[in-house]
Predicted model as a PDB file, atoms N, CA, C, CB and O in Angstrom, pLDDT in the B-factor column:
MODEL        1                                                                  
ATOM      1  N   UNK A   1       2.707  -3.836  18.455  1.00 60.00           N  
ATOM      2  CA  UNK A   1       1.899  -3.962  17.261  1.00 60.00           C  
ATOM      3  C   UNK A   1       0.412  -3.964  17.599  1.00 60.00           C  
ATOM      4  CB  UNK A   1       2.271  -5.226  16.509  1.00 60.00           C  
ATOM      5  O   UNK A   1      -0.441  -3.441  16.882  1.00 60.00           O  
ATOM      6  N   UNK A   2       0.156  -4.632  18.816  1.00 67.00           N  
ATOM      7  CA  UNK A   2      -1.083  -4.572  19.072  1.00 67.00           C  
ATOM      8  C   UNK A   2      -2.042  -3.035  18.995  1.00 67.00           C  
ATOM      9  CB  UNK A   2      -1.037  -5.172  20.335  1.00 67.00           C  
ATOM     10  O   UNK A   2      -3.138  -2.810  18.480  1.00 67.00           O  
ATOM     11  N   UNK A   3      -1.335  -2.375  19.552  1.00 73.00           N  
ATOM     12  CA  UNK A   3      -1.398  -0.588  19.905  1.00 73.00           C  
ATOM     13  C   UNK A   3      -1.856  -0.132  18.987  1.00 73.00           C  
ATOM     14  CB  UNK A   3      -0.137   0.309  20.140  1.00 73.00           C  
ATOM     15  O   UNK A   3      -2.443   0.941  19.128  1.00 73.00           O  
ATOM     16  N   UNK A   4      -1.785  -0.741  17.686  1.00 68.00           N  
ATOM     17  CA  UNK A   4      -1.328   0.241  16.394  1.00 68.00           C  
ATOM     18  C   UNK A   4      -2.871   0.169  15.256  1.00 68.00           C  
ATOM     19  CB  UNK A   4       0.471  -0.627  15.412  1.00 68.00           C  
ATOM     20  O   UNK A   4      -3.085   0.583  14.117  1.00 68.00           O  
ATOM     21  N   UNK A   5      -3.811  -0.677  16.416  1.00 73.00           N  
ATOM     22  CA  UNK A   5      -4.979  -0.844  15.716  1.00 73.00           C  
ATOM     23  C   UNK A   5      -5.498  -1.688  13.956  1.00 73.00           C  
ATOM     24  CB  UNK A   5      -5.189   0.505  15.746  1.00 73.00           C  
ATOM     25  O   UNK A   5      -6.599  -1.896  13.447  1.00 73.00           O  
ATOM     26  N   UNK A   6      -4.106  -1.963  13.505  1.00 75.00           N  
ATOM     27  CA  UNK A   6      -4.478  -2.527  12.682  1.00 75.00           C  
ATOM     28  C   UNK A   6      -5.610  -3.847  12.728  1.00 75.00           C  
ATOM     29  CB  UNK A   6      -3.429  -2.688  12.275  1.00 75.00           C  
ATOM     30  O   UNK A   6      -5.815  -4.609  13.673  1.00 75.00           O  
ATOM     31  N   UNK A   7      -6.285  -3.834  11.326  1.00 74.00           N  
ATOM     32  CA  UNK A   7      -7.416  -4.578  11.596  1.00 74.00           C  
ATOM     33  C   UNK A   7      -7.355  -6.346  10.912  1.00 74.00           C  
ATOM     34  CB  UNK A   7      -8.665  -3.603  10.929  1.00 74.00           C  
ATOM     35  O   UNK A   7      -7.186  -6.639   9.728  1.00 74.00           O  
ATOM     36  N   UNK A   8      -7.552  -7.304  12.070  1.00 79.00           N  
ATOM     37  CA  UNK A   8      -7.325  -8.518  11.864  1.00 79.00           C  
ATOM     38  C   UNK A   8      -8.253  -9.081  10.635  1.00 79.00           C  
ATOM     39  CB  UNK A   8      -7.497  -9.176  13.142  1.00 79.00           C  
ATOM     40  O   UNK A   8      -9.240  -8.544  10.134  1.00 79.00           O  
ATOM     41  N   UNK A   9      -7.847  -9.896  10.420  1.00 81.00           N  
ATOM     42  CA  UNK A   9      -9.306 -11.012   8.925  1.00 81.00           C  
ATOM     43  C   UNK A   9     -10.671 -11.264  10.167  1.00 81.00           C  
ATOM     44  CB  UNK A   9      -8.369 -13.755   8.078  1.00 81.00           C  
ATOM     45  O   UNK A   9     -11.866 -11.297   9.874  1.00 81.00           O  
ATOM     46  N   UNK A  10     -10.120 -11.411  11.489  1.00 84.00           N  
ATOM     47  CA  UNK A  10     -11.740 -11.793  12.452  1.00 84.00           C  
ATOM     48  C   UNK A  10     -12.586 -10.422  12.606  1.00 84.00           C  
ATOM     49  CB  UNK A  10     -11.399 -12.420  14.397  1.00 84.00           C  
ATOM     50  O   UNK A  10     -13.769 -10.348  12.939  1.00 84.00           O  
ATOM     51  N   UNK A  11     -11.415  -8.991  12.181  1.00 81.00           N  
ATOM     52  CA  UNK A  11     -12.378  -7.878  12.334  1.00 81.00           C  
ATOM     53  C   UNK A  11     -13.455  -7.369  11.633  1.00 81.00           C  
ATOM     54  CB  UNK A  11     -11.843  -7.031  12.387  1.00 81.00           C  
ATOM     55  O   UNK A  11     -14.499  -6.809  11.969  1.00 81.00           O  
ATOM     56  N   UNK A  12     -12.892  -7.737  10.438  1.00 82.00           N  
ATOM     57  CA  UNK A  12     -13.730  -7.490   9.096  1.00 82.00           C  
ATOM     58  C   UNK A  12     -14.841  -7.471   8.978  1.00 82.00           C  
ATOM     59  CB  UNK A  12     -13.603  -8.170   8.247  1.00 82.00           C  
ATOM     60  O   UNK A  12     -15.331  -8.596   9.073  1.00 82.00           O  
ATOM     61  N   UNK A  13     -15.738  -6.461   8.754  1.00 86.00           N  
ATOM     62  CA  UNK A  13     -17.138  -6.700   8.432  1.00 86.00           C  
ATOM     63  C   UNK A  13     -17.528  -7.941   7.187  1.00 86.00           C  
ATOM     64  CB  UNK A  13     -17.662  -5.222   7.964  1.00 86.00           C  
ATOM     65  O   UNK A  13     -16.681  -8.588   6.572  1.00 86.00           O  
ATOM     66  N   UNK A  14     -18.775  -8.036   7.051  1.00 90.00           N  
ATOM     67  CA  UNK A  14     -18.938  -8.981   6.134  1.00 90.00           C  
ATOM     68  C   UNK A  14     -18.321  -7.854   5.106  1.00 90.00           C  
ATOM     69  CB  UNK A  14     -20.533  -9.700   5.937  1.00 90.00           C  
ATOM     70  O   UNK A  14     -18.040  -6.701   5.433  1.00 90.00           O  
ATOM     71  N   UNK A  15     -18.181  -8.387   3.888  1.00 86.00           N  
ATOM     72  CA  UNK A  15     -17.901  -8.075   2.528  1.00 86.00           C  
ATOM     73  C   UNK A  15     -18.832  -8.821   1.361  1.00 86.00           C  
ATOM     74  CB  UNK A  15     -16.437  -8.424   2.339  1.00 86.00           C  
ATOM     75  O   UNK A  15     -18.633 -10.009   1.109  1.00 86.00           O  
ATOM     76  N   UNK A  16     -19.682  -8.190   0.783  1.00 90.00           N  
ATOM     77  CA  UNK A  16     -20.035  -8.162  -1.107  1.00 90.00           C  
ATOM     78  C   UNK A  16     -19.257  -8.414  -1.604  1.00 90.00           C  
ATOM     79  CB  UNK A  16     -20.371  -7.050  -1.950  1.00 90.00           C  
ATOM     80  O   UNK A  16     -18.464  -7.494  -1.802  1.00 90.00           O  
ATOM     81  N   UNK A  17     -18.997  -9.386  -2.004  1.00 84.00           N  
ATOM     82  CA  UNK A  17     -17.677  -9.587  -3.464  1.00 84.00           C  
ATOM     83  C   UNK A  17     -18.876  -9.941  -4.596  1.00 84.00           C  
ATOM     84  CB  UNK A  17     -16.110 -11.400  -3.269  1.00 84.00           C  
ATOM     85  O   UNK A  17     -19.704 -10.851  -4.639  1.00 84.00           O  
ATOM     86  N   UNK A  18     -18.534  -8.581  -5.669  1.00 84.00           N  
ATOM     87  CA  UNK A  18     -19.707  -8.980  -7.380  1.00 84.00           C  
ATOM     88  C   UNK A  18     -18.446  -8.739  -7.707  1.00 84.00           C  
ATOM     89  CB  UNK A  18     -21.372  -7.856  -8.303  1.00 84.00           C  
ATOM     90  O   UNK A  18     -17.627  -7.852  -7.468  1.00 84.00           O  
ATOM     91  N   UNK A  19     -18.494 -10.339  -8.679  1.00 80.00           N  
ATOM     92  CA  UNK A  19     -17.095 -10.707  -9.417  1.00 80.00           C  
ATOM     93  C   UNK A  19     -17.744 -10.458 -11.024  1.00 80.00           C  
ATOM     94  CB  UNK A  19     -16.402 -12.639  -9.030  1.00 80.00           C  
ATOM     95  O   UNK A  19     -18.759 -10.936 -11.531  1.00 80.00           O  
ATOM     96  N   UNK A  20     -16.906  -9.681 -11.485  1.00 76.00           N  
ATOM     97  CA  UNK A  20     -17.176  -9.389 -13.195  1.00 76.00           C  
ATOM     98  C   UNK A  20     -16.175  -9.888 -13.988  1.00 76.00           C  
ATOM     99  CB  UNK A  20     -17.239  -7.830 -13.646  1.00 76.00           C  
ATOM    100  O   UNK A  20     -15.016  -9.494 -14.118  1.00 76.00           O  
ATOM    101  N   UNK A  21     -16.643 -10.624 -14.404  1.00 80.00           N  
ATOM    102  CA  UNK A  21     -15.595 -11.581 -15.478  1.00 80.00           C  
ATOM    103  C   UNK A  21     -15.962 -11.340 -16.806  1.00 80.00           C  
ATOM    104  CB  UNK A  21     -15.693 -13.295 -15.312  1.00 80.00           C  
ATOM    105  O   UNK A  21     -16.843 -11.736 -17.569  1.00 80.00           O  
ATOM    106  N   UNK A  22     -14.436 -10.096 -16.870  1.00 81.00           N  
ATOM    107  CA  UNK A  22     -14.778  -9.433 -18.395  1.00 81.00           C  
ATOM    108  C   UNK A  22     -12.986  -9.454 -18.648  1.00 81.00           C  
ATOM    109  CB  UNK A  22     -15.826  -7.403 -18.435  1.00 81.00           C  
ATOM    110  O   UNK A  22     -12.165  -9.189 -17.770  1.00 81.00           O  
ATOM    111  N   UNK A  23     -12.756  -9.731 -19.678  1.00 82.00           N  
ATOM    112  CA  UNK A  23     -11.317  -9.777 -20.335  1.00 82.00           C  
ATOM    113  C   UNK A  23     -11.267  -8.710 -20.567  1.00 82.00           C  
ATOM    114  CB  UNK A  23     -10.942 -10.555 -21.478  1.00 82.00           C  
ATOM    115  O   UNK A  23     -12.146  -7.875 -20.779  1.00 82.00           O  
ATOM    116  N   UNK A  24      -9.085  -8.606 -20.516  1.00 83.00           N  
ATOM    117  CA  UNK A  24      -8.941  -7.827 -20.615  1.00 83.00           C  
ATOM    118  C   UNK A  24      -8.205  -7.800 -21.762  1.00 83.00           C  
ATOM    119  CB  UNK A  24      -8.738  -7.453 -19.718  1.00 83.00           C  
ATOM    120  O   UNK A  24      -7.191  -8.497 -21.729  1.00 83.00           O  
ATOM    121  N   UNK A  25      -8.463  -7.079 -22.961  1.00 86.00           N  
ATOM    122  CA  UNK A  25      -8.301  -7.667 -24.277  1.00 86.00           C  
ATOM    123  C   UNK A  25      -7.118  -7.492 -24.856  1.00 86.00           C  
ATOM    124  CB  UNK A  25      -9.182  -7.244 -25.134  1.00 86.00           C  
ATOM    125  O   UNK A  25      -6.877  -8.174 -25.852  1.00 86.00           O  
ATOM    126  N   UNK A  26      -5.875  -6.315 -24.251  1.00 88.00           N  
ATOM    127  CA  UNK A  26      -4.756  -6.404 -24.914  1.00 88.00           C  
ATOM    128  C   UNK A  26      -3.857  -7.133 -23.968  1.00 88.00           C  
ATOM    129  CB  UNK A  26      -4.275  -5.096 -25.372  1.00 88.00           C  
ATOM    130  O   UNK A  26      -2.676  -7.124 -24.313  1.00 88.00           O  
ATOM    131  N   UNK A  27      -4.249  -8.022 -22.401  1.00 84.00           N  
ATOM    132  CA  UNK A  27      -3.590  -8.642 -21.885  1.00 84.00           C  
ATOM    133  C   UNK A  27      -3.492 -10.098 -21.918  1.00 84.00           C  
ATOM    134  CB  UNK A  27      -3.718  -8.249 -21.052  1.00 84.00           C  
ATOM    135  O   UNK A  27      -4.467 -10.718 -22.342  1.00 84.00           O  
ATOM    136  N   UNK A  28      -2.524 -10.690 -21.556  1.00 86.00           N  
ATOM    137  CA  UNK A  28      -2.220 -12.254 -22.293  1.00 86.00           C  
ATOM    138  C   UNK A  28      -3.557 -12.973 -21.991  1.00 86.00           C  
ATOM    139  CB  UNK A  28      -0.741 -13.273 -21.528  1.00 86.00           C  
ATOM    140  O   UNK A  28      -4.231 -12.263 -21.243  1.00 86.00           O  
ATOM    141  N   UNK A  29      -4.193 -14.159 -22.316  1.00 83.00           N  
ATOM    142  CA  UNK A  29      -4.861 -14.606 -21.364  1.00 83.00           C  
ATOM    143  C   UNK A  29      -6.194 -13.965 -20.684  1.00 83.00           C  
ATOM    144  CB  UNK A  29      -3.988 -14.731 -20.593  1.00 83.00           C  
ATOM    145  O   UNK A  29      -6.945 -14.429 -19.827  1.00 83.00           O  
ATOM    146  N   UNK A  30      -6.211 -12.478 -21.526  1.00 81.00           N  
ATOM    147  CA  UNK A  30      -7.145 -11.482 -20.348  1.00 81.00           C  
ATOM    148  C   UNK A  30      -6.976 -11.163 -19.449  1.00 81.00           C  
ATOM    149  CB  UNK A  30      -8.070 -11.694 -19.893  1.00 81.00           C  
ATOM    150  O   UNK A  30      -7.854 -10.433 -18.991  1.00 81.00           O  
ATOM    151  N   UNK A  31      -5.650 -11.490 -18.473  1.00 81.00           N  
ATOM    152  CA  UNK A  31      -5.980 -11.214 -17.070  1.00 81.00           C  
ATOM    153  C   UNK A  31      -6.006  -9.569 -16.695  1.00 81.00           C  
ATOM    154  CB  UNK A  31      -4.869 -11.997 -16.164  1.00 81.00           C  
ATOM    155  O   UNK A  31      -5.897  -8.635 -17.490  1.00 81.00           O  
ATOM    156  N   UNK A  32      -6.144  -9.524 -15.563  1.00 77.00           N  
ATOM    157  CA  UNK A  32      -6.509  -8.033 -15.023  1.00 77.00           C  
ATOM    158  C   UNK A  32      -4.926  -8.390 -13.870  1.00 77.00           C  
ATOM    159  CB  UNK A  32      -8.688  -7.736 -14.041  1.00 77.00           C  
ATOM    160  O   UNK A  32      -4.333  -9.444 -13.640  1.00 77.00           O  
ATOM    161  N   UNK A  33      -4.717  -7.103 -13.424  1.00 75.00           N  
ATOM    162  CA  UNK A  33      -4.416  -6.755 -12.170  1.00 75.00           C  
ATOM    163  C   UNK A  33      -5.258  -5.804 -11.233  1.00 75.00           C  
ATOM    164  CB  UNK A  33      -3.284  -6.292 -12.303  1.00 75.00           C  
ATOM    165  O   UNK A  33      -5.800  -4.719 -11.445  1.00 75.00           O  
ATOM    166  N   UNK A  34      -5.152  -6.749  -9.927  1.00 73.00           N  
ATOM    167  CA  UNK A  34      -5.837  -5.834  -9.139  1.00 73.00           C  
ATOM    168  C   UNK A  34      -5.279  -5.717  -7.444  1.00 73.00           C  
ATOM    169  CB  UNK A  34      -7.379  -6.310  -9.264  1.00 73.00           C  
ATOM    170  O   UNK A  34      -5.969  -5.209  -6.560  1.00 73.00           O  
ATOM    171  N   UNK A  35      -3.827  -6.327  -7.212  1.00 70.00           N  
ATOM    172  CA  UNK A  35      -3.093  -5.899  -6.323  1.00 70.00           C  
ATOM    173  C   UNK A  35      -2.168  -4.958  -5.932  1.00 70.00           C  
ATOM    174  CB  UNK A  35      -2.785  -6.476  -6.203  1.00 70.00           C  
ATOM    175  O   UNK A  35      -1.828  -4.567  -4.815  1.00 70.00           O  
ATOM    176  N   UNK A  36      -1.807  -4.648  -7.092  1.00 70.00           N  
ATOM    177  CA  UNK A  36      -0.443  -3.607  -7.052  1.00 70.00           C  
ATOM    178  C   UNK A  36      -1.193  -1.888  -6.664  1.00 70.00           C  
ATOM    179  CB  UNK A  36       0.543  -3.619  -9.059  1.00 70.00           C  
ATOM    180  O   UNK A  36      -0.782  -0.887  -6.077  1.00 70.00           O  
ATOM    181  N   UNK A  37      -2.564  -2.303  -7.421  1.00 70.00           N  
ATOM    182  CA  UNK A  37      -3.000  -0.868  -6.501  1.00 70.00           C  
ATOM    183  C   UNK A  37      -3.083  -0.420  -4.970  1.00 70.00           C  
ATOM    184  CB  UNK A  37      -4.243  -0.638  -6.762  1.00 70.00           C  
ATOM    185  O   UNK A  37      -2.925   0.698  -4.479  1.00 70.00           O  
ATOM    186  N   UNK A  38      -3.379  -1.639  -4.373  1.00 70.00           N  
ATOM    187  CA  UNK A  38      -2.955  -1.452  -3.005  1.00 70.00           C  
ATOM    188  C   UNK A  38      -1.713  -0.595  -2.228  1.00 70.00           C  
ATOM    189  CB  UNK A  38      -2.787  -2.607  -2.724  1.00 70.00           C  
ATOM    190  O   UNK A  38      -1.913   0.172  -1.287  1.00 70.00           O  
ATOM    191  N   UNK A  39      -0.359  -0.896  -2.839  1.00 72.00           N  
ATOM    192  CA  UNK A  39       0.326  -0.286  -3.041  1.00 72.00           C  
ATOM    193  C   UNK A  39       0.723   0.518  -3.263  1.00 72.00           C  
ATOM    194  CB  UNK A  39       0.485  -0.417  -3.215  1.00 72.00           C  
ATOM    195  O   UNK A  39       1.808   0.818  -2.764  1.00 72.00           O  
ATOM    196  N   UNK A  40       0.036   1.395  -4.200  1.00 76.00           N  
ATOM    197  CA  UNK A  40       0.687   2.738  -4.249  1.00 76.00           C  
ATOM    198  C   UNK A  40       0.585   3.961  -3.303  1.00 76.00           C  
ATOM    199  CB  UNK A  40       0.338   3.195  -5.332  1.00 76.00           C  
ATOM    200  O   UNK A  40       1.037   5.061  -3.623  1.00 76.00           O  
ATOM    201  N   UNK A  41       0.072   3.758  -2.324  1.00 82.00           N  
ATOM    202  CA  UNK A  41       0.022   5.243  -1.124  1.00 82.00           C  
ATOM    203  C   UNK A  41       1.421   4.580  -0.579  1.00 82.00           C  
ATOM    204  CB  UNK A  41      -1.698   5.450   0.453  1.00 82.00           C  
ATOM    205  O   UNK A  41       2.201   5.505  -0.351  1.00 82.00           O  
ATOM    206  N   UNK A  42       2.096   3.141  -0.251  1.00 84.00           N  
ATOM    207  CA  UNK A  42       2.423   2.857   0.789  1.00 84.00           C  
ATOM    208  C   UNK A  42       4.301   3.360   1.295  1.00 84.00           C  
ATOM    209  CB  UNK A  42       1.982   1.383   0.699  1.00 84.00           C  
ATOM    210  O   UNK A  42       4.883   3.136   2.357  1.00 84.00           O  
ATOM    211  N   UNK A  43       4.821   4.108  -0.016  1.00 86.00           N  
ATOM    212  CA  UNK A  43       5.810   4.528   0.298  1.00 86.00           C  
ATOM    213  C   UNK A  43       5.518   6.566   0.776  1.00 86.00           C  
ATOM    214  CB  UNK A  43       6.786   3.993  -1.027  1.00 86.00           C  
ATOM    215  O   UNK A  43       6.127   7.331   1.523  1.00 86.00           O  
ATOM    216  N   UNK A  44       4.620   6.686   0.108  1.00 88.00           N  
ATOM    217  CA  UNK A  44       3.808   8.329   0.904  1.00 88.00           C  
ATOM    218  C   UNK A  44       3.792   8.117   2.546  1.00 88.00           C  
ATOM    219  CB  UNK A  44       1.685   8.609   0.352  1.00 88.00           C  
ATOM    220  O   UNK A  44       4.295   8.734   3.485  1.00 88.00           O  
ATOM    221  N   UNK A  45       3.005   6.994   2.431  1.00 89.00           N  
ATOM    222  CA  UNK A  45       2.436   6.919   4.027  1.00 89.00           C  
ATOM    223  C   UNK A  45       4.120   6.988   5.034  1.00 89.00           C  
ATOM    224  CB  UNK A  45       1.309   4.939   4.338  1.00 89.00           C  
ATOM    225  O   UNK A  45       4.460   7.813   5.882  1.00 89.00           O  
ATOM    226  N   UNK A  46       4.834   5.841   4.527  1.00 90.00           N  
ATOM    227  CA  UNK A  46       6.180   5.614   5.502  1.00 90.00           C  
ATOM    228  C   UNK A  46       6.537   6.619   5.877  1.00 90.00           C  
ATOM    229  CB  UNK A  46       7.370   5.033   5.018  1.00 90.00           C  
ATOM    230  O   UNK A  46       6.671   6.942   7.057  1.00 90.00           O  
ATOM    231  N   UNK A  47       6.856   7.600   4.442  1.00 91.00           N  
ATOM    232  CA  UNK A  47       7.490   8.742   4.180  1.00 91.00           C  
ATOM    233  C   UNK A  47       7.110   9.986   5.420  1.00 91.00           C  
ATOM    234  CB  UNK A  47       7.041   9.118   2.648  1.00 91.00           C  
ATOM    235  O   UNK A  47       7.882  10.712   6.046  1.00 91.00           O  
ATOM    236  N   UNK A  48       5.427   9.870   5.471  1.00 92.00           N  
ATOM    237  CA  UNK A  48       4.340  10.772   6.284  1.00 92.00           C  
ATOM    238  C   UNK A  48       4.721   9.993   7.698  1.00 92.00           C  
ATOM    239  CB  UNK A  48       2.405  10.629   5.689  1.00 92.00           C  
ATOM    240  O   UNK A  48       4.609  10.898   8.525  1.00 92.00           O  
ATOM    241  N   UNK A  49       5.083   8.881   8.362  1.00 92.00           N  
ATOM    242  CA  UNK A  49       4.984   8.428   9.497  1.00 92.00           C  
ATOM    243  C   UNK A  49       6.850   9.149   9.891  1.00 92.00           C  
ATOM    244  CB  UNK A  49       4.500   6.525   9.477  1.00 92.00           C  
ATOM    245  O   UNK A  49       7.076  10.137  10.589  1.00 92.00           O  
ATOM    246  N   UNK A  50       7.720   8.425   9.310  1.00 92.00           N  
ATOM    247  CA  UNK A  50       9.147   8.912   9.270  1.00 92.00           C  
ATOM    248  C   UNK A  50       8.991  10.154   9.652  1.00 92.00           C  
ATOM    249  CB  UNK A  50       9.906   8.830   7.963  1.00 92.00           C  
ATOM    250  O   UNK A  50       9.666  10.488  10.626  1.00 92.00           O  
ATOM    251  N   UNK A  51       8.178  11.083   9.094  1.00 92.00           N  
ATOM    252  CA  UNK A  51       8.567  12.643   9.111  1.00 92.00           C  
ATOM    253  C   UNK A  51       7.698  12.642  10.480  1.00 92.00           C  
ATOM    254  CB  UNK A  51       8.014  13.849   7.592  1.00 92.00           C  
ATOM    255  O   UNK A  51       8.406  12.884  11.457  1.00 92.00           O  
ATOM    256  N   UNK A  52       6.697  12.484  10.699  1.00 93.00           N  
ATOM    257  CA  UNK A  52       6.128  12.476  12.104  1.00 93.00           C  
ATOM    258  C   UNK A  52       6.830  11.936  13.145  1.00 93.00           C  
ATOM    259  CB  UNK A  52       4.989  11.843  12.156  1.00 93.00           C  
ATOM    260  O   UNK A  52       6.725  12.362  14.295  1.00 93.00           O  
ATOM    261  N   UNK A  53       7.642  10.897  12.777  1.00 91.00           N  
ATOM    262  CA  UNK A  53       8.813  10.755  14.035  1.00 91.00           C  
ATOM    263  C   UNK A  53       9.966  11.668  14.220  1.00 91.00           C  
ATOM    264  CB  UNK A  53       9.539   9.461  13.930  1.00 91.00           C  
ATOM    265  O   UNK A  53      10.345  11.852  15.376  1.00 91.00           O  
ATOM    266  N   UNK A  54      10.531  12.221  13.322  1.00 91.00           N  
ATOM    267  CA  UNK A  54      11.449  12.662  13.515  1.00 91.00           C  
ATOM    268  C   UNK A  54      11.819  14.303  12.966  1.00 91.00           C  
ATOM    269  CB  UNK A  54      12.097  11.690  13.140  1.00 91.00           C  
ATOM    270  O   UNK A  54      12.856  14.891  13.272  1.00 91.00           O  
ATOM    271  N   UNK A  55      10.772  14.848  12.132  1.00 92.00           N  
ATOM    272  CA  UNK A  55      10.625  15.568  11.697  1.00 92.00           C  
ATOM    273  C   UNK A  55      11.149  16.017   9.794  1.00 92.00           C  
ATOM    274  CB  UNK A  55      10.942  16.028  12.736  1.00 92.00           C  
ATOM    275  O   UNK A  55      10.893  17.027   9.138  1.00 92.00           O  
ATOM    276  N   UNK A  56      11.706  15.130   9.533  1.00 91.00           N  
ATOM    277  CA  UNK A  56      12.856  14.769   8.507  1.00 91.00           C  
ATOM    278  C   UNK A  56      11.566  14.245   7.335  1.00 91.00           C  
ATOM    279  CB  UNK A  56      14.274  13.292   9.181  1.00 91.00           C  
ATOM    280  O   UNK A  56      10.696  13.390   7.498  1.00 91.00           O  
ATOM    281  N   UNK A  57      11.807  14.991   6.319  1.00 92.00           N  
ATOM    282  CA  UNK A  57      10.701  14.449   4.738  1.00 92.00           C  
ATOM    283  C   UNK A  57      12.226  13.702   4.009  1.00 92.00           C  
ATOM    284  CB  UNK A  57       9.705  16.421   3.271  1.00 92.00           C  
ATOM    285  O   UNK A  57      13.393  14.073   3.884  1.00 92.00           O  
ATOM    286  N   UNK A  58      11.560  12.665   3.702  1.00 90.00           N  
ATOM    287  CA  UNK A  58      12.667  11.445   3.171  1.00 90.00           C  
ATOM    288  C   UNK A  58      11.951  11.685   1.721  1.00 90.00           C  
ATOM    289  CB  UNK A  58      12.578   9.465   4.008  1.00 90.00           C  
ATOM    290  O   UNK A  58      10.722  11.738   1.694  1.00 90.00           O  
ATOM    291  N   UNK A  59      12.734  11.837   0.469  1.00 87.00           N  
ATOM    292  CA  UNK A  59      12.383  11.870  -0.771  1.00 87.00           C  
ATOM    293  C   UNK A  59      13.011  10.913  -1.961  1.00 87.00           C  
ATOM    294  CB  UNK A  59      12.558  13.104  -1.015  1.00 87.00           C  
ATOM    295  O   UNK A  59      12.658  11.170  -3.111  1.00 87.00           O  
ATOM    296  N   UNK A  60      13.699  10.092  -1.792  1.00 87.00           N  
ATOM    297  CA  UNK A  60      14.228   9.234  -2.014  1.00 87.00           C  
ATOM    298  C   UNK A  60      14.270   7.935  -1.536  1.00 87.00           C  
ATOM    299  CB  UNK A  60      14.912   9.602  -2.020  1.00 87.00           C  
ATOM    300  O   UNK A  60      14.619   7.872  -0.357  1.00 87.00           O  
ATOM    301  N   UNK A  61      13.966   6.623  -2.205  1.00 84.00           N  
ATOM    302  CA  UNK A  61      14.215   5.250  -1.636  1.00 84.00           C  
ATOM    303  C   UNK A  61      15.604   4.862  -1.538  1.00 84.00           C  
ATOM    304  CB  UNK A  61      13.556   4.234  -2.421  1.00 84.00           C  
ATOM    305  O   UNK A  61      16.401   5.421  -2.292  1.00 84.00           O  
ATOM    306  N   UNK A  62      16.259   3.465  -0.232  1.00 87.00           N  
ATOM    307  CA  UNK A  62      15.322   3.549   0.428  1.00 87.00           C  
ATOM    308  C   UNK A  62      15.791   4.621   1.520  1.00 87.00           C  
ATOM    309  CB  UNK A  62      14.896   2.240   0.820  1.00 87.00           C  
ATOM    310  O   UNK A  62      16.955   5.021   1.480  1.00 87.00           O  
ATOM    311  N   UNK A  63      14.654   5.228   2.773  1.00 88.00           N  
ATOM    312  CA  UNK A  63      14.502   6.118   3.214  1.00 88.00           C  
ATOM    313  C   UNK A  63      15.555   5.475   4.923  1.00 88.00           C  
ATOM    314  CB  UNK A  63      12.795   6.549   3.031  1.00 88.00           C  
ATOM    315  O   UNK A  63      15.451   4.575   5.757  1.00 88.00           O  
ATOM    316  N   UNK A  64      16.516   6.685   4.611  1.00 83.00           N  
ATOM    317  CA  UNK A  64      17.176   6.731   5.744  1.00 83.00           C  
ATOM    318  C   UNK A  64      17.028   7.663   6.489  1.00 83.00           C  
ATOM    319  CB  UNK A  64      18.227   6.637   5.623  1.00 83.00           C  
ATOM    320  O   UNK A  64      16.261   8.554   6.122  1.00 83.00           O  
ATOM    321  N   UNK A  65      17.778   7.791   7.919  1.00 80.00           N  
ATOM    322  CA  UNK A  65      18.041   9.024   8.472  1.00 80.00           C  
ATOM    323  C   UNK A  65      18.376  10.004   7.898  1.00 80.00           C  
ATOM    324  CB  UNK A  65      18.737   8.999   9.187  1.00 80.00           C  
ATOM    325  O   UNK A  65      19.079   9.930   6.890  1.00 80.00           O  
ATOM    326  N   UNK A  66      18.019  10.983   8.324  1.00 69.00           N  
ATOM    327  CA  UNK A  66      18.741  12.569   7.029  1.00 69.00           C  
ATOM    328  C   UNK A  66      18.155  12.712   6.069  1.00 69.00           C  
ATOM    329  CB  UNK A  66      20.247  12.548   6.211  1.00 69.00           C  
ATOM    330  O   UNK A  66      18.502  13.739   5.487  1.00 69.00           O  
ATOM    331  N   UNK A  67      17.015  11.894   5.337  1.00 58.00           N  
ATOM    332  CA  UNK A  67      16.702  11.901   4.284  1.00 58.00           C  
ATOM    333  C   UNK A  67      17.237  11.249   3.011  1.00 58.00           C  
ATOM    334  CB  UNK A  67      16.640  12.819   4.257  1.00 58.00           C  
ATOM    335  O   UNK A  67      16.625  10.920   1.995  1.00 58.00           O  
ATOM    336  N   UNK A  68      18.854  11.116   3.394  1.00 58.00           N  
ATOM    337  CA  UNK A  68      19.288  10.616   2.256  1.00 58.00           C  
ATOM    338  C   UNK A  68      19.513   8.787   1.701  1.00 58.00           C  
ATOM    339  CB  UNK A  68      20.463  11.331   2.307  1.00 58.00           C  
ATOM    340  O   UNK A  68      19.614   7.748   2.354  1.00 58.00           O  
ATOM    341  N   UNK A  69      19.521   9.005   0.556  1.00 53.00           N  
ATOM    342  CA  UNK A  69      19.736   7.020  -0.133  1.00 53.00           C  
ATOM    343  C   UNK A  69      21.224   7.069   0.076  1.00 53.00           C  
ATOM    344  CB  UNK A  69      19.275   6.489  -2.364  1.00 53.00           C  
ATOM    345  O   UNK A  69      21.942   8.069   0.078  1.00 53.00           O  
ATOM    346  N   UNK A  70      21.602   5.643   0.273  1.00 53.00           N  
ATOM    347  CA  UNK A  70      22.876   5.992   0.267  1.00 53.00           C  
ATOM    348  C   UNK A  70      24.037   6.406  -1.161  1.00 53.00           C  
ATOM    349  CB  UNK A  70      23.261   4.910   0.964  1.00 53.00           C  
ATOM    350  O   UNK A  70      25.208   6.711  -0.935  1.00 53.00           O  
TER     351      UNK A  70                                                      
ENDMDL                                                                          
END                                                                             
């Protein structure tokens, strides 16, 4: 894991956080989401690493050998 360059919380440059506190008006409470966007490359990416190992495009969850779900 070390190898793999991912970047620790001690690597981090500083960060700007400007917090805007504006409702969100058809949600309960106002709240926002703002995690799940993180998420969305992260079954592309597997998909893109899988096929770089083995040569195999997996198009279906979840992603087995062969490509196929069971």
């Amino acid at each position: 894991m070390r190898g793999l360059g991912i970047l620790r919380a001690k690597d981090m440059p500083p960060v700007d956080v400007i917090l805007v506190e504006e409702p969100q008006p058809d949600a309960p409470y106002g709240i926002k989401g703002v995690g799940e966007i993180g998420l969305v490359p992260t079954a592309g990416a597997v998909a893109a690493a899988l096929h770089d190992l083995d040569g195999t495009w997996r198009t279906s969850l979840p992603m087995r050998r062969g490509g196929t779900a069971p």
